[in-house]
FIPATOR-662632 format. One record per residue: z, y, x of N, C-alpha, C in turn. Coordinates in steps of 0.05 Angstrom, whole numbers, padded with zeros to 5 digits, always signed. Each point is the difference from the previous one (the first is absolute). Example, Ala and Ser with C-alpha at 12.3 -4.5 7.8 and 13.67 -1.06 7.14 Angstrom:
% residues 2
+00156-00114+00264+00000+00024-00018+00000+00024+00018;-00014+00021-00007+00001+00024+00016+00014+00022-00015;
//
This chain:
% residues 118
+00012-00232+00189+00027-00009-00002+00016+00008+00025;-00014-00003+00028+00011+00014+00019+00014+00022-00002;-00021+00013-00011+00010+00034-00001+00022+00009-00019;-00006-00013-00018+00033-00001-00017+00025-00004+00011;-00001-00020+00015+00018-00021+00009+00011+00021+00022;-00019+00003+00021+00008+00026+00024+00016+00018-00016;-00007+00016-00022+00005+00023-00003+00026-00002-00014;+00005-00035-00010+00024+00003-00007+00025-00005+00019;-00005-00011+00019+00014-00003+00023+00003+00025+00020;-00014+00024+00001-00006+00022+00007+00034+00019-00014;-00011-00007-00020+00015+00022-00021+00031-00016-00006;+00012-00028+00004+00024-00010+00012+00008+00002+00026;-00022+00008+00013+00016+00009+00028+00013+00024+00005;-00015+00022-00016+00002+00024+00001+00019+00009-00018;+00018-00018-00016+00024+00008-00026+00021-00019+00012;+00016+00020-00007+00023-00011+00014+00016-00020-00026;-00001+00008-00030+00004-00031-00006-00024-00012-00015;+00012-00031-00020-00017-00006-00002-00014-00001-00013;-00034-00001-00001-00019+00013-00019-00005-00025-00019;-00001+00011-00030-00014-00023-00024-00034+00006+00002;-00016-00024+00009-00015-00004+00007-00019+00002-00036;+00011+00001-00021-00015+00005-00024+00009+00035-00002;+00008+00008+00007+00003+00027-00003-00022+00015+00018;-00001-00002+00026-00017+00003+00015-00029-00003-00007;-00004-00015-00013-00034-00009-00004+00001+00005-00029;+00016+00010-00022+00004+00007-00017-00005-00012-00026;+00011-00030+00010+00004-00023-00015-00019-00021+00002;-00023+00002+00014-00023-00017+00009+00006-00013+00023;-00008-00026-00007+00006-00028+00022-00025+00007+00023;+00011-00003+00016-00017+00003+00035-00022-00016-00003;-00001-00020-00009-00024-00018+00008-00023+00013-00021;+00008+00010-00019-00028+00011-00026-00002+00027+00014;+00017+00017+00026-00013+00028+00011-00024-00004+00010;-00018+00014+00007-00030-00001+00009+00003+00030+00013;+00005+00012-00004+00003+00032+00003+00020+00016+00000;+00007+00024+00009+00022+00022+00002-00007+00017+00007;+00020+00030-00012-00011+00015+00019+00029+00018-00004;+00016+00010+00026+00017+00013-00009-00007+00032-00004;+00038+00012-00007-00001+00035-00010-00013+00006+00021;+00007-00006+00030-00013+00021+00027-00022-00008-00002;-00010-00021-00005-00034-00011+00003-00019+00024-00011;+00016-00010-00031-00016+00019-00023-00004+00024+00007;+00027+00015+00011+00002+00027+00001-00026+00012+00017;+00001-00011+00032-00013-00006+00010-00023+00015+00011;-00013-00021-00027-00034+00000-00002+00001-00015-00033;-00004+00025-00018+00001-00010-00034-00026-00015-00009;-00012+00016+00017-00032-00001-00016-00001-00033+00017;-00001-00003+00018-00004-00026+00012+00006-00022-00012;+00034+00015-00008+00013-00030-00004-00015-00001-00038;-00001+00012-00013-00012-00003-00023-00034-00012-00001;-00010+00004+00025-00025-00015+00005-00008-00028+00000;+00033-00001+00020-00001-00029+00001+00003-00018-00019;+00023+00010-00018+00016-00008-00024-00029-00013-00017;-00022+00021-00008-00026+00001-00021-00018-00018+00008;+00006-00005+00024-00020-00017+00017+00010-00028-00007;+00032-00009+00012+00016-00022-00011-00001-00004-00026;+00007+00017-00021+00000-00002-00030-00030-00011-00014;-00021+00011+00018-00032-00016-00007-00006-00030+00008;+00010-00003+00019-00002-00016+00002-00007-00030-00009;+00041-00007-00002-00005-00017-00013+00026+00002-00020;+00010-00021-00023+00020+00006-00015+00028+00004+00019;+00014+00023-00007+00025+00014+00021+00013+00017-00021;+00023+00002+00002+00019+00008-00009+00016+00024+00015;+00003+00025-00014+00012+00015+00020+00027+00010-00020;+00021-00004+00029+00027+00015-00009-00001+00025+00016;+00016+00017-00016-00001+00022+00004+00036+00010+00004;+00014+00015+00018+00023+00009+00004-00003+00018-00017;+00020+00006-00016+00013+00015-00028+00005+00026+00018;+00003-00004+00016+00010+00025+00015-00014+00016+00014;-00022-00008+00008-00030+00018+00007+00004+00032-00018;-00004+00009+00012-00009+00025-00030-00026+00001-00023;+00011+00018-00018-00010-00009-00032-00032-00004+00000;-00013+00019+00027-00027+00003-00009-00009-00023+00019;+00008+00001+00024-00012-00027+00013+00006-00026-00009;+00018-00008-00029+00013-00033-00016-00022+00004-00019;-00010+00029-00004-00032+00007-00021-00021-00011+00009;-00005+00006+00029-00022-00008+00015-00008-00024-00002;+00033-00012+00011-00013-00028+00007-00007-00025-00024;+00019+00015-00018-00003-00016-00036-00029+00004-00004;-00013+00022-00002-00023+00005+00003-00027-00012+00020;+00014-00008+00016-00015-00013+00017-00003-00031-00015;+00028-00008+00002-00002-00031-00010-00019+00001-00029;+00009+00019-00018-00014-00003-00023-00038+00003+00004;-00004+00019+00014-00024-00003+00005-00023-00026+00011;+00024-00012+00023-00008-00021+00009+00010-00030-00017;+00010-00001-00023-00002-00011-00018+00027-00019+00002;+00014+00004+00013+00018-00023+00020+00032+00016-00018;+00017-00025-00002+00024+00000-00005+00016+00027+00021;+00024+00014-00011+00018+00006+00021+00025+00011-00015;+00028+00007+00022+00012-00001-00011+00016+00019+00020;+00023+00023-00024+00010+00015+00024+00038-00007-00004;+00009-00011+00021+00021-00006+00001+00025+00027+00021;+00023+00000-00017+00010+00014+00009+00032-00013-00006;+00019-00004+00022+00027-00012-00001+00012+00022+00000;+00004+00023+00012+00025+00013+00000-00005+00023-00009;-00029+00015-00009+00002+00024-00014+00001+00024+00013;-00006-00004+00029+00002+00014+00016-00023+00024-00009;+00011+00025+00007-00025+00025-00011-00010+00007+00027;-00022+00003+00006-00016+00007+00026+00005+00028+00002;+00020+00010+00007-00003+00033+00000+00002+00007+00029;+00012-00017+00009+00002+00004+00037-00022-00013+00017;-00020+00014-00012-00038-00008+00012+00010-00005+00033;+00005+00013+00015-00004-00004+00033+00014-00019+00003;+00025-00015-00020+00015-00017+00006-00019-00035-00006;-00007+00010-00019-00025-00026-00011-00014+00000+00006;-00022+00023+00016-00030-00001+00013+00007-00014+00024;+00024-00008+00010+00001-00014+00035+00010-00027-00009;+00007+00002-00018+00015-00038-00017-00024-00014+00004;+00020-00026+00012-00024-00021+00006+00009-00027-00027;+00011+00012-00020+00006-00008-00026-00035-00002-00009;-00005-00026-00017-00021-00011-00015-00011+00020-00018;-00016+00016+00000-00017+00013-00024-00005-00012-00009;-00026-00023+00001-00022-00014-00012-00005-00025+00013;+00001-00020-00017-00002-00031+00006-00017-00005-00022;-00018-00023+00019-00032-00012-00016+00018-00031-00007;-00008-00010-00015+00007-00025-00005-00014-00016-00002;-00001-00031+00006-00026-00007-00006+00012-00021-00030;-00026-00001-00024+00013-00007-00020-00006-00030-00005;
//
């Protein structure tokens, strides 16, 4: 819950106006986050962050949202992941944005992937 909470106070400091806190987390209430991982995270280190994700998803029952806006093969991956690991998910997208400006979204500290707990 910390880490949510930081990261949302992080990302209001750094915008100059003011941010809707359901848009940001991409309609999921703070207290059910357990996990995140943002675009720069992912970008990153992929294989990692998808490690972790399979690892979380075994766990125990978790829910994963997915940004609509990821590109087409990595919203495959991770559907694929959830489906494998048997667990609910869901890919949400508000504004329709098309990922075509990769260097602009591999440094976004915008939400890829949020675990939920259910």
């Amino acid at each position: 819950m910390n880490m949510i909470l930081s990261y949302l106070l992080e990302r209001q400091n750094k915008s100059k106006a003011v941010l809707e806190e359901k848009h940001i987390l991409l309609g999921c209430k703070p207290k059910k986050i357990s996990e995140f991982i943002t675009y720069k995270d992912f970008h990153l280190n992929p294989r990692n962050s998808m490690d972790k994700l399979t690892t979380i998803l075994n766990k125990s029952r978790k829910k994963l949202v997915i940004n609509g806006n990821l590109q087409e093969s990595t919203i495959a991956k991770l559907i694929a992941l959830a489906i494998k690991a048997k667990q609910e998910f869901s890919v949400v997208v508000y504004d329709g944005y098309s990922s075509s400006d990769h260097s602009k979204l591999e440094k976004s500290e915008d939400l890829a992937v949020i675990v939920v707990e259910e």
